[in-house]
Short mmCIF file of the C-alpha atoms (twelve columns), coordinates in Angstrom:
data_MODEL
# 
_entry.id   MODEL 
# 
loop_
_atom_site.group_PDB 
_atom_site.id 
_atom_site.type_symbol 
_atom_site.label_atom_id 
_atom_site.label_alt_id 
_atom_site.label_comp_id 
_atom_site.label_asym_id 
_atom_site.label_seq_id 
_atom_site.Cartn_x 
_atom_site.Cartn_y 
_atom_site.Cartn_z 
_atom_site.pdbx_PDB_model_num 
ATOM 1   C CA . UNK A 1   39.695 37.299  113.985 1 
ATOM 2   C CA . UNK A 2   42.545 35.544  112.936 1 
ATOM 3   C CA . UNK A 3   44.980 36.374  109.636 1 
ATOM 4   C CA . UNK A 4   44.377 34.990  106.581 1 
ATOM 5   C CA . UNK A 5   46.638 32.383  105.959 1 
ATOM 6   C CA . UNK A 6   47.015 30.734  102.372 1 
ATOM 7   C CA . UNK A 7   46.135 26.706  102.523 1 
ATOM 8   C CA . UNK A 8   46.097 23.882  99.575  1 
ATOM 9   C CA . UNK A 9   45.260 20.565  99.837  1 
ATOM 10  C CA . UNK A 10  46.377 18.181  97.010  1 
ATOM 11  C CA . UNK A 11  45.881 14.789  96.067  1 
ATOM 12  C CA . UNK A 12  47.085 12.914  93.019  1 
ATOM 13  C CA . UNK A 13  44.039 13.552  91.358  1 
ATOM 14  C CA . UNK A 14  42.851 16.694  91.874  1 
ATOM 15  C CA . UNK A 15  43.310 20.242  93.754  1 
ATOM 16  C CA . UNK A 16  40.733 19.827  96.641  1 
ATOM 17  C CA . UNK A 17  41.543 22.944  98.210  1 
ATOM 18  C CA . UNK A 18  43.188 26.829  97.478  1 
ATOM 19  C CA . UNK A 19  41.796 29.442  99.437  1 
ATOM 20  C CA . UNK A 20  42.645 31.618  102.378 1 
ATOM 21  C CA . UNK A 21  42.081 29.893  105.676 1 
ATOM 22  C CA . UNK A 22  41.546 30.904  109.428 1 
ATOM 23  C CA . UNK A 23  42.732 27.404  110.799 1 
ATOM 24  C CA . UNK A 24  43.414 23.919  109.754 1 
ATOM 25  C CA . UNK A 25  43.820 20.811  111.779 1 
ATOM 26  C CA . UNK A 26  45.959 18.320  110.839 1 
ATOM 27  C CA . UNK A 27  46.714 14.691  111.517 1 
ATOM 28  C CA . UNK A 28  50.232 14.788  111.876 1 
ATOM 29  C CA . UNK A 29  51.732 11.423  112.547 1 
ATOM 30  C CA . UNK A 30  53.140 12.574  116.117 1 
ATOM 31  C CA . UNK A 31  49.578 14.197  116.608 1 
ATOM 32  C CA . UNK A 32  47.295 16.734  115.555 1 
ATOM 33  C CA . UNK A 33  48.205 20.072  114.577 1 
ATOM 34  C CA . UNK A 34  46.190 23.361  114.841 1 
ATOM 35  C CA . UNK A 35  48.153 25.520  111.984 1 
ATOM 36  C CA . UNK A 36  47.536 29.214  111.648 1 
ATOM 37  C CA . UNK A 37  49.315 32.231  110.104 1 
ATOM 38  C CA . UNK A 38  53.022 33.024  110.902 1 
ATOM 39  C CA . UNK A 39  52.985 29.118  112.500 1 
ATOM 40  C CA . UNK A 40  57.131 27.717  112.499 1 
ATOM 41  C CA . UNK A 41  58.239 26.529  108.685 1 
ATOM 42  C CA . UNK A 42  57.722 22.637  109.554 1 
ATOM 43  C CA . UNK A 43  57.692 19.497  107.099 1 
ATOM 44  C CA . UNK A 44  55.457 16.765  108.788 1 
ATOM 45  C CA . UNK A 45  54.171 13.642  107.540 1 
ATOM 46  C CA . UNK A 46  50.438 12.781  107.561 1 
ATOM 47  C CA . UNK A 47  48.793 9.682   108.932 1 
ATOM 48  C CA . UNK A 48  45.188 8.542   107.868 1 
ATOM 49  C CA . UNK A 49  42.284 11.540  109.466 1 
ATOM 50  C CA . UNK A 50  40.772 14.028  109.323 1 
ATOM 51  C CA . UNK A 51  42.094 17.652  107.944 1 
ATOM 52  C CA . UNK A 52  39.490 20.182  109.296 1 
ATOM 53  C CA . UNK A 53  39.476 23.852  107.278 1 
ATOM 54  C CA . UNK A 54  37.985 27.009  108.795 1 
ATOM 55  C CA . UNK A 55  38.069 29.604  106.389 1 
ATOM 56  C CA . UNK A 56  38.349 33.282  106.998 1 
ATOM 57  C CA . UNK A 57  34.441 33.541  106.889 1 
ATOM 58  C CA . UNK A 58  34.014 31.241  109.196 1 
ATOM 59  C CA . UNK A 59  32.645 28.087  107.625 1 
ATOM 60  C CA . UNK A 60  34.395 24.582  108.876 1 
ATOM 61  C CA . UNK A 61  35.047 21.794  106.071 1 
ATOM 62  C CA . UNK A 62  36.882 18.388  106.602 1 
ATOM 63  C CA . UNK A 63  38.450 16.232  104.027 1 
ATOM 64  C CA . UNK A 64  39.659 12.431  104.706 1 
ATOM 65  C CA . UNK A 65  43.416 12.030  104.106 1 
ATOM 66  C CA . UNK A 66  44.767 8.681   103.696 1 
ATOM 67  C CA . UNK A 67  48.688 9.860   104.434 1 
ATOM 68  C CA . UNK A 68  51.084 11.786  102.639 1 
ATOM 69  C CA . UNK A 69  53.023 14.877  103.949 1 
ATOM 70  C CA . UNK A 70  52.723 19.067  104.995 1 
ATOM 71  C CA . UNK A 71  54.889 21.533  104.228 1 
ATOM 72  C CA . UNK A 72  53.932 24.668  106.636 1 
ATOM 73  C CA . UNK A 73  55.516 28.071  106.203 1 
ATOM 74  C CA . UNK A 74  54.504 31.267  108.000 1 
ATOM 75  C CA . UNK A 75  52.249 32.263  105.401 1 
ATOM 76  C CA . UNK A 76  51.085 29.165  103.806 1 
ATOM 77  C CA . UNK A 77  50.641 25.358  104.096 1 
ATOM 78  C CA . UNK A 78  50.540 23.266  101.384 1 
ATOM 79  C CA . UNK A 79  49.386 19.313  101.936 1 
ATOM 80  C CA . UNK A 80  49.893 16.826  99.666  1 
ATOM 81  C CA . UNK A 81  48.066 13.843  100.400 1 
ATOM 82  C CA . UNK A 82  48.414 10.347  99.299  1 
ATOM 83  C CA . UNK A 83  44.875 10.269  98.680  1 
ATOM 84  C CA . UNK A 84  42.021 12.568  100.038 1 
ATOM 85  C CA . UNK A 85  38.599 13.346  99.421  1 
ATOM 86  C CA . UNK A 86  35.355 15.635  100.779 1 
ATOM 87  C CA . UNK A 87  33.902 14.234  103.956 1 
ATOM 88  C CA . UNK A 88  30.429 14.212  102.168 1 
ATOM 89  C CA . UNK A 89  31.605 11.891  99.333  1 
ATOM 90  C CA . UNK A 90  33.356 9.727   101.536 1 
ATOM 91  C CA . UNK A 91  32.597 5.753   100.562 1 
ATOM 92  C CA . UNK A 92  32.784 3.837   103.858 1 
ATOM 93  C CA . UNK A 93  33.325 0.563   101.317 1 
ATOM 94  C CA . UNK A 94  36.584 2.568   100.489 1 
ATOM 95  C CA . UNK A 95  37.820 2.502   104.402 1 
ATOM 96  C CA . UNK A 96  36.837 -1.095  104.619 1 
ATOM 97  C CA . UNK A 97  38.497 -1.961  101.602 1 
ATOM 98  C CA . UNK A 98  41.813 -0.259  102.789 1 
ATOM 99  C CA . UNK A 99  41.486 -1.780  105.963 1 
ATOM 100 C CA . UNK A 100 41.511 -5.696  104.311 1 
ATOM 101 C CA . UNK A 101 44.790 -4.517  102.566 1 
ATOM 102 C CA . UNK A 102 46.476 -2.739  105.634 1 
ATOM 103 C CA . UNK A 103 45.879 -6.608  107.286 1 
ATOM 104 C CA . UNK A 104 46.537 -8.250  104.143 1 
ATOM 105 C CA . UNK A 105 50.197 -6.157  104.457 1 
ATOM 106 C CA . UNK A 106 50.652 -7.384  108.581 1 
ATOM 107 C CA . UNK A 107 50.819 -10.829 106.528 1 
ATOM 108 C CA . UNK A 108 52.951 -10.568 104.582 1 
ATOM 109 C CA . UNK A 109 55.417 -8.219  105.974 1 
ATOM 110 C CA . UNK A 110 58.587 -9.371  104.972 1 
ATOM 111 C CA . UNK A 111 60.583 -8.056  108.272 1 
ATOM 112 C CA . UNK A 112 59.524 -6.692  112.225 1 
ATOM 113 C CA . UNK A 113 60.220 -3.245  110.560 1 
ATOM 114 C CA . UNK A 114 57.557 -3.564  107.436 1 
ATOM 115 C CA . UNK A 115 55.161 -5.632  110.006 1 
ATOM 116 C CA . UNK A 116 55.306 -2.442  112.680 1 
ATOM 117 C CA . UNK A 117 54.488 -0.031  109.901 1 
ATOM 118 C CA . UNK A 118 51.880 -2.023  108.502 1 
ATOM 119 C CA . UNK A 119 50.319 -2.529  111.961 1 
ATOM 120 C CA . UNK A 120 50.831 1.087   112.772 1 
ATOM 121 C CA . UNK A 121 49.117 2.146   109.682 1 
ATOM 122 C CA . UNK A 122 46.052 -0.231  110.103 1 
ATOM 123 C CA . UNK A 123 45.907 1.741   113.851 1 
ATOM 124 C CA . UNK A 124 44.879 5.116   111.956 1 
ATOM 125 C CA . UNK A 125 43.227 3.358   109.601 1 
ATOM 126 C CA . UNK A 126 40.805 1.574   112.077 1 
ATOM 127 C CA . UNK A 127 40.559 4.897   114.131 1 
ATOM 128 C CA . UNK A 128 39.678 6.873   111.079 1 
ATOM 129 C CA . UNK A 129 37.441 4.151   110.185 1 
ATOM 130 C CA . UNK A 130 35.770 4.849   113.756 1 
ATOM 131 C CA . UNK A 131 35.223 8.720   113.198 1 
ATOM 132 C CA . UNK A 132 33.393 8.719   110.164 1 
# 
């Protein structure tokens, strides 16, 4: 059994999640991360996923993130996401929504730089869009 590890997930609106975990999965933006206790103090940002939560007892929960960034110390992890929510109450209307503005933004992209960040966020987007 793995240590306890302390783990919050926060979104502008509410705190989702503060409770001792086993695991949680990440979407990193360079790729998903498995952190567990005594993991190396990293800051990494978030892209559009899936966070998936095993707690201590053994139950798995996943929340949809929608970016925003992780701070991840030995002993805790705190991620504070642009927007999340429970997988359960996930509106699929919501994903379709954000993917019309994430093509609106390719549009109207005032530079390559804005355009490639736009695209690049309509990626996760899409593939979050895909795993739901």
């Amino acid at each position: 059994m793995a240590e306890p590890y302390k783990f919050e997930l926060v979104s502008p609106e509410r705190l989702l999640v503060s409770e001792s975990v086993e695991s949680i999965v990440i979407p990193a933006t360079e790729g998903e991360m498995t952190v567990m206790a005594n993991h190396s103090p990293v800051m990494t940002t978030i892209k559009p996923g899936i966070v998936t939560v095993k707690t201590v007892s053994g139950k798995e929960d996943r929340y949809v993130v929608y970016g925003g960034f992780a701070d991840i110390l030995p002993d805790t992890c705190t991620l504070l996401a642009e927007s999340a929510t429970h997988i359960n109450t996930l509106d699929k209307a919501d994903i379709t929504a954000r993917v019309e503005r994430a093509r609106a933004d390719i549009g109207s992209a005032p530079d390559d730089h804005a355009r490639t960040r736009a695209e690049e966020f309509l990626h996760h987007l899409s593939a979050l869009g895909d795993a739901v």
